[in-house]
C-alpha positions in Angstrom: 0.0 0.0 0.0 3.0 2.5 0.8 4.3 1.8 -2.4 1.7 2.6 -4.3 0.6 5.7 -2.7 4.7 6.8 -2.7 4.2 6.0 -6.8 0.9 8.0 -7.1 2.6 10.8 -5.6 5.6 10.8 -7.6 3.1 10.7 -10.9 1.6 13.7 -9.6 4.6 15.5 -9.1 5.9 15.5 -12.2 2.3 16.0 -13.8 3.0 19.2 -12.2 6.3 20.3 -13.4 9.2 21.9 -11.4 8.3 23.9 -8.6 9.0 27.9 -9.7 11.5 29.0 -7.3 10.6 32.4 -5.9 13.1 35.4 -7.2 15.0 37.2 -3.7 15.2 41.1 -2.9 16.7 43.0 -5.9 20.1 43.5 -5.7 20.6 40.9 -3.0 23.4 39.1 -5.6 22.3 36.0 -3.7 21.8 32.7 -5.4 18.4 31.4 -6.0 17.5 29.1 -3.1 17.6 25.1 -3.8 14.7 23.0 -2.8 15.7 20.4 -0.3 15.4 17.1 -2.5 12.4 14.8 -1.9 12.7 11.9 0.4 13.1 8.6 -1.7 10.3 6.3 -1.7 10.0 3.6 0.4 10.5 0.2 -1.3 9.7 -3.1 0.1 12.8 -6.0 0.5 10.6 -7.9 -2.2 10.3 -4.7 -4.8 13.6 -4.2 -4.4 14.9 -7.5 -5.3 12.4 -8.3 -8.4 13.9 -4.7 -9.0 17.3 -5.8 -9.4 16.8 -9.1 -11.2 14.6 -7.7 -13.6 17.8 -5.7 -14.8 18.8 -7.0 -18.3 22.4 -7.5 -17.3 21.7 -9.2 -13.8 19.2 -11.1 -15.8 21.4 -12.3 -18.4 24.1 -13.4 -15.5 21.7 -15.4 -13.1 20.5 -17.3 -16.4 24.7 -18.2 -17.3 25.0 -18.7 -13.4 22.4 -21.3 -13.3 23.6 -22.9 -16.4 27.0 -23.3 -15.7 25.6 -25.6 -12.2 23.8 -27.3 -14.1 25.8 -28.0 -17.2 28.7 -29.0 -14.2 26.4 -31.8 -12.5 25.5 -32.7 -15.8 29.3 -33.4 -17.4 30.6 -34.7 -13.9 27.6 -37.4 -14.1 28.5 -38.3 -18.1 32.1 -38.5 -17.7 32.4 -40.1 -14.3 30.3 -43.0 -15.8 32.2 -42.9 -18.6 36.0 -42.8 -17.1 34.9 -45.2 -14.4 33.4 -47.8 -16.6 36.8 -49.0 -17.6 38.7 -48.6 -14.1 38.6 -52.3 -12.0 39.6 -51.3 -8.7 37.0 -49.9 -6.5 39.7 -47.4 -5.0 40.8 -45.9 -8.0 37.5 -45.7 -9.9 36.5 -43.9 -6.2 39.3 -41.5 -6.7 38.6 -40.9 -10.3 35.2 -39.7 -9.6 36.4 -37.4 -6.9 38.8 -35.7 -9.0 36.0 -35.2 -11.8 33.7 -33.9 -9.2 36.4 -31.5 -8.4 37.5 -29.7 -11.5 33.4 -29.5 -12.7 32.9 -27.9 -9.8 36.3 -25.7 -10.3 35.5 -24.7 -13.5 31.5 -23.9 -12.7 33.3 -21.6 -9.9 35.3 -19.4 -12.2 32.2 -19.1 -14.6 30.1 -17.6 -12.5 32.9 -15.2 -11.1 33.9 -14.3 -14.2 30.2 -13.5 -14.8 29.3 -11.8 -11.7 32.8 -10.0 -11.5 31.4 -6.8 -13.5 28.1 -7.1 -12.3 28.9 -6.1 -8.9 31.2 -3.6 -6.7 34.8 -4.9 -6.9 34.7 -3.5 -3.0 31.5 -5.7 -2.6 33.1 -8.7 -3.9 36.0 -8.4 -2.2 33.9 -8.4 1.2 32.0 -11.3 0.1 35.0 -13.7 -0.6 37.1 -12.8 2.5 34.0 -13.5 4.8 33.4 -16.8 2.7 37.3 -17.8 3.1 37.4 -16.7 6.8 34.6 -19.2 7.1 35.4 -21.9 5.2 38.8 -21.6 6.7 38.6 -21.1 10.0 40.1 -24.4 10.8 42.8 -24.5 8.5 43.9 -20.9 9.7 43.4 -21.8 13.4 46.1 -25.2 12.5 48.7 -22.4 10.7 48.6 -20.3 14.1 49.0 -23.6 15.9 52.2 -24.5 14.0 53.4 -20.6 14.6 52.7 -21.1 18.6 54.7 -24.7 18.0 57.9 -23.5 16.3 58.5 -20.4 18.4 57.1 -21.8 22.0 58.6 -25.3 21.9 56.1 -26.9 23.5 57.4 -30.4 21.7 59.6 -31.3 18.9 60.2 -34.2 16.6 61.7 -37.6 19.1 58.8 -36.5 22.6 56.6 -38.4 23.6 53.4 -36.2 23.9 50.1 -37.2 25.2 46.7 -34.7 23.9 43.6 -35.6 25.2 43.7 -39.5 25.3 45.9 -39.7 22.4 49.8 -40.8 23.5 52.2 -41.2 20.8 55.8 -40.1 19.7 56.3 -37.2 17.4 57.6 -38.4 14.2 57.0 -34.9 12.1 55.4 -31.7 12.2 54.2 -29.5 9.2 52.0 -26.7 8.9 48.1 -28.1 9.4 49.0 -31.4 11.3 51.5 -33.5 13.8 52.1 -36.6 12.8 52.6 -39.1 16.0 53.2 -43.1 16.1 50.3 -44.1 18.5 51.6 -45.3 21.7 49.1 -47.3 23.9 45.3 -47.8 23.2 45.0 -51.5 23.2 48.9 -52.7 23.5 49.3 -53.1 27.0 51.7 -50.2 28.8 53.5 -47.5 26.6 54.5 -49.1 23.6 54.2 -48.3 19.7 50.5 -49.6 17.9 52.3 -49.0 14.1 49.5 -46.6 13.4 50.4 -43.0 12.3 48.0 -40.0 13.6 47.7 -37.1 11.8 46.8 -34.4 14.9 45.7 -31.4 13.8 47.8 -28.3 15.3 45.1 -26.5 16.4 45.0 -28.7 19.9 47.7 -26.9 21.1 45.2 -24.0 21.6 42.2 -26.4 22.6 43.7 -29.1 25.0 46.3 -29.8 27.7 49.7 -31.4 25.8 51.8 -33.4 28.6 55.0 -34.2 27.4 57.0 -37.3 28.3 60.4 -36.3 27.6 60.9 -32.4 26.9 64.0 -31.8 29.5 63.5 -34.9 31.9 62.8 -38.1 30.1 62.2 -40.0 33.2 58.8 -41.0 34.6 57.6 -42.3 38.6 56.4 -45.5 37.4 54.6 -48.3 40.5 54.1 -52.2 40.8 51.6 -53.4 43.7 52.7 -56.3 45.0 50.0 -57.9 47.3 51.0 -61.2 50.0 49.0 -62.4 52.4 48.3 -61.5 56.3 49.7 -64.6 56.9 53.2 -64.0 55.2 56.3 -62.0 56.8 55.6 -58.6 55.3 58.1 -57.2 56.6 60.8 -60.0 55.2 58.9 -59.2 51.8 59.5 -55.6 52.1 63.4 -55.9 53.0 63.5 -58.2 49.9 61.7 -55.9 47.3 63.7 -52.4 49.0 66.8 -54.1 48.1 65.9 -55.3 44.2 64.9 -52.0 43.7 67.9 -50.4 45.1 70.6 -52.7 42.7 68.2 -51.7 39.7 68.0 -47.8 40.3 71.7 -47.6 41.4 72.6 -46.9 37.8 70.3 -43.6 36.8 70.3 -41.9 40.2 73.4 -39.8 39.5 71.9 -39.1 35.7 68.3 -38.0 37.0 69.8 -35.8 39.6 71.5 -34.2 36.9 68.2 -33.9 34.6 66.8 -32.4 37.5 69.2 -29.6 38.0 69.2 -28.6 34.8 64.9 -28.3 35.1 65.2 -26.0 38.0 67.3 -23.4 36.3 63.9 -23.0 34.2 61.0 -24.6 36.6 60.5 -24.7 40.6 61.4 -28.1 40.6 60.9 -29.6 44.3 62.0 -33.3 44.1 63.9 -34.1 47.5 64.3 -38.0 47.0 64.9 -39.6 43.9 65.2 -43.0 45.5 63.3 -45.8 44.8 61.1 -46.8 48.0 58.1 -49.4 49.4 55.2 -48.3 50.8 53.1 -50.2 52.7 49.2 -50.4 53.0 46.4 -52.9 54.2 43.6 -54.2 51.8 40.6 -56.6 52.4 42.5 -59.0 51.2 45.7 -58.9 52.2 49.3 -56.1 52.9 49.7 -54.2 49.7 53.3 -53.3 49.4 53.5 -50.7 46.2 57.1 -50.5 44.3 57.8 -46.8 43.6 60.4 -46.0 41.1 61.9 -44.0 38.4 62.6 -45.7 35.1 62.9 -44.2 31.3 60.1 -43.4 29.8 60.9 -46.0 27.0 61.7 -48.2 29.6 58.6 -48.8 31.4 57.4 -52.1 30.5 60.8 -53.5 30.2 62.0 -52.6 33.5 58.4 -53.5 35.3 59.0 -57.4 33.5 62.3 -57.7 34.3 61.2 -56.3 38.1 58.4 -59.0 38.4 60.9 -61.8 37.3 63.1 -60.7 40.3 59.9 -60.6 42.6 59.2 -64.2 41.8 62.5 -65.9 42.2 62.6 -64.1 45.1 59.3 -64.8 46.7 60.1 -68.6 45.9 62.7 -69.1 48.0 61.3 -67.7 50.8 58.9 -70.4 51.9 56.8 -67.4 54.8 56.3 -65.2 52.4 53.2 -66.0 50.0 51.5 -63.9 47.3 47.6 -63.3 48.1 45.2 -64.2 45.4 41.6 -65.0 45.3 40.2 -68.4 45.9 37.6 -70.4 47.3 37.0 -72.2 50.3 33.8 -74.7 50.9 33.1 -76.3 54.0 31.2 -79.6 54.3 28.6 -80.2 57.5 29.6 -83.6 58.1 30.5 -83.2 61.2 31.8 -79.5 63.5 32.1 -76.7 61.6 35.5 -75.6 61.2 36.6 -72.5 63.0 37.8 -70.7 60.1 35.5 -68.6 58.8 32.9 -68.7 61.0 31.9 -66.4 63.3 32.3 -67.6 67.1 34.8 -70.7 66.8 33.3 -74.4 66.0 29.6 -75.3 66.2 28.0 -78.6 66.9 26.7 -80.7 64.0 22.9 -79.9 65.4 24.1 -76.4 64.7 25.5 -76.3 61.4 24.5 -78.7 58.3 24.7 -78.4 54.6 27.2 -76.8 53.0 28.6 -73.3 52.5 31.0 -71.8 49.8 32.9 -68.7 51.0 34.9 -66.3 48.3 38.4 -64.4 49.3 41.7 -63.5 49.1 44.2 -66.0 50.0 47.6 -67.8 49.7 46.7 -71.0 50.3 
């Protein structure tokens, strides 16, 4: 409705002619005074847009812009069939179609902004492509300012062993968009190499927590819980497992205190004892005596076998020492009950009948 009144009165205005502009005092030399211009008429989003396509040359480029998508999908489709007709390996005839796809699409691209290049503001244009590239590349932009924070910060370099998230692995290389790591872990059983290759992207460094393994100390506090019975001399057991430990870590105490004095030049480093000890603690089950130790960080799993080989040949030849592990004991009611197990000593046979299975921890 506005529109049509704003048009009725724009008809009548010119139906009219100019406005006479009335003459100023004589001899006043001033120029004759300018009518303020007319407010423009008020168009609707709609008008304004059938306004704009109706233009011959916008018309003439939204007709060559939908042509050139459809003439793409239409020569991508022919010749995809056609090239992939005599290709036998599903891999390749799936990469040849992908590279078709590709270059129609390409080549649709520069059509249409060829087309639309003198149709609209070069200042316009430009606008519109940066917002569309900082969009489509927000990711690949974020992974170049990771790689920037990565070679000037340090925070690992090719030979750590990082871990991001729940991802652990050793760096093998790092390029501009992505980390490559040899996966450490995941189903292999303690820190040691899967053979798969991960490609991280570098924008983690901005996103998660990155622990390394190695960057200035490349040792790690590694423990082994070693549980014997109630029954056993724990303290024998302890003696025996504090002096293993001590003949195995003899060799890297004096190169750990050296890593260490190096770190607190650049950290507060607070480690007072870098000797390996035995702690002890009481489960339901039995005296938990937990091996505490620094080892490699490559070492871990070879040092933790070769420490449970000790334990065993150890533990064998001490007949009052036993390892505590669950087992099963059933008692019978033929006859007294026997005190073990039972609350309140023996009972008589009128008291206790039947049978009874009981589930533990023991060394028996």
């Amino acid at each position: 409705m506005n529109l049509v009144l704003a048009c009725a009165m724009r008809a009548v205005a010119l139906a009219q002619g100019p406005v006479p502009v009335p003459a100023g005092p004589a001899g006043a030399g001033d120029a004759p005074a300018v009518p303020p211009p007319a407010p423009p008429a008020p168009e609707g989003t709609f008008t304004a847009v059938w306004t704009w396509a109706a233009d011959p040359n916008h018309a003439v480029a939204l007709a060559i812009t939908a042509g050139a998508i459809l003439v793409a999908i239409l020569v991508a489709t022919v010749v995809a069939r056609r090239v992939t007709r005599s290709i036998s390996d599903e891999v390749r005839r799936h990469k040849a179609r992908r590279a078709i796809a590709y270059i129609a699409q390409f080549l649709a691209l520069l059509v249409i902004a060829l087309v639309w290049a003198g149709q609209l503001n070069w200042q316009l244009w430009f606008g519109l492509v940066s917002v569309g590239l900082a969009l489509a590349l927000q990711r690949a932009i974020l992974c170049l300012a990771g790689w920037f924070l990565i070679t000037l910060r340090h925070p690992f370099e090719v030979g750590d062993r990082i871990q991001v998230g729940t991802l652990i692995g050793d760096v093998i290389d790092v390029r501009l968009f992505h980390t490559y790591l040899l996966e450490v872990g995941n189903w292999v059983d303690a820190d040691q190499s899967t053979g798969r290759v991960v490609h991280m992207p570098n924008s983690v460094v901005f996103t998660q927590p990155v622990m390394n393994y190695t960057q200035g100390f490349p040792y790690i506090w590694n423990e082994i819980p070693i549980l014997v019975t109630f029954e056993s001399d724990w303290r024998r057991a302890k003696a025996l497992l504090e002096a293993m430990i001590q003949d195995e870590s003899r060799d890297i105490t004096q190169e750990v205190a050296r890593f260490i004095s190096r770190m607190k030049r650049d950290y507060p480093i607070r480690y007072q004892n870098l000797t390996p000890i035995v702690y002890t603690s009481v489960r339901d089950s039995g005296v938990l005596l937990t091996i505490r130790y620094l080892t490699h960080v490559r070492d871990r799993r070879q040092t933790a076998a070769e420490l449970c080989e000790l334990i065993l040949d150890a533990f064998a030849r001490e007949p009052q020492v036993t390892f505590a592990y669950p087992t099963y004991r059933m008692f019978r009611g033929t006859g007294l009950a026997p005190a073990a197990g039972r609350p309140g000593g023996a009972a008589s046979a009128d008291a206790w009948s039947g049978e009874d299975e009981e589930e533990g921890d023991d060394g028996l």
